[in-house]
C-alpha positions as CSV (number, residue, x, y, z in Angstrom):
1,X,0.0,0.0,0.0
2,X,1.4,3.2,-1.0
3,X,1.4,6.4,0.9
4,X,-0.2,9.6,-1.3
5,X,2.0,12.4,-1.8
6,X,0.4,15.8,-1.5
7,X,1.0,18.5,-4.1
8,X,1.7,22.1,-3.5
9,X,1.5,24.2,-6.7
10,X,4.8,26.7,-6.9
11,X,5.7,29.3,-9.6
12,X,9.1,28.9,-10.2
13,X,11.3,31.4,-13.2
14,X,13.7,29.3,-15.5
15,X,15.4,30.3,-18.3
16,X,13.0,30.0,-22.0
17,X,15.6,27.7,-23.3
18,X,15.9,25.1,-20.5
19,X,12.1,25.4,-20.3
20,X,11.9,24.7,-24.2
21,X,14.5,22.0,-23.9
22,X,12.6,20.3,-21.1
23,X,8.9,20.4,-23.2
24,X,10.8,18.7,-26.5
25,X,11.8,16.2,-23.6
26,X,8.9,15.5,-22.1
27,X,5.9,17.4,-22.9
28,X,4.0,20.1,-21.5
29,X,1.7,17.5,-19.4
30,X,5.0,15.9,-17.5
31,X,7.0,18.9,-17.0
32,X,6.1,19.5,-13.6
33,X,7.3,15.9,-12.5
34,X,10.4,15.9,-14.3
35,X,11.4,19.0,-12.3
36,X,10.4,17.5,-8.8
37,X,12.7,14.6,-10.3
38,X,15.3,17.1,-10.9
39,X,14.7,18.4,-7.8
40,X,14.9,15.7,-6.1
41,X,18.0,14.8,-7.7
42,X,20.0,17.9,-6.9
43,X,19.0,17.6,-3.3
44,X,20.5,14.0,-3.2
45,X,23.5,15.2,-4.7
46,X,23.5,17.9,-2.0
47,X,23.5,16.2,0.7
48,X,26.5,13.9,-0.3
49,X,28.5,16.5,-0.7
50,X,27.3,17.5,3.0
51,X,28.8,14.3,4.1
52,X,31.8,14.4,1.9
53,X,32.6,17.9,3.3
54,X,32.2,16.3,6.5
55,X,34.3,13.5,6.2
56,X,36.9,15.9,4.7
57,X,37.0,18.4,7.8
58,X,37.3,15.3,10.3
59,X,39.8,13.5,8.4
60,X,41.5,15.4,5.2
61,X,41.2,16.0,2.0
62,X,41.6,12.9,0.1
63,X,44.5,11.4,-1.1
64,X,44.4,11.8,-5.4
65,X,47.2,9.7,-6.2
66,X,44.7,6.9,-3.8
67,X,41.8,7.6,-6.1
68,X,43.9,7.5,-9.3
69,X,44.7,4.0,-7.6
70,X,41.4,3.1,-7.3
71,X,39.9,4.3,-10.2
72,X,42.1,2.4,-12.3
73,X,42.0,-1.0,-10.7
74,X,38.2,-0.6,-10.8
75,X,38.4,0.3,-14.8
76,X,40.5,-3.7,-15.3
């Protein structure tokens, strides 16, 4: 059983392009969820960098010659 969501109608300004390029996307009729996707997204993103900022005050910035490391044996 799922839990409804409730709506709350906002105006929000974007630019005509980004509005244009989300309609050829999409469609006028899904518009408004693909920006609470967006959103939604964005917040996500947010808050890991909150806890990579974090995790970066309490112990350092991170090592790049470790990611390089890391990266790689994760690409063979």
């Amino acid at each position: 059983m799922s839990i409804p969501i409730e709506y709350q109608k906002r105006s929000v300004s974007m630019p005509q392009d980004l509005i244009a390029e989300v309609r050829a996307r999409v469609g006028s009729r899904e518009f408004s969820p693909y920006v609470a996707r967006a959103v939604q997204h964005q917040l996500r993103r947010d808050a890991l960098d909150d806890i990579l900022t974090g995790m970066e005050a309490k112990y350092g910035p991170v090592n790049e010659a470790s990611v390089a490391a890391i990266a790689a044996s994760l690409e063979s």
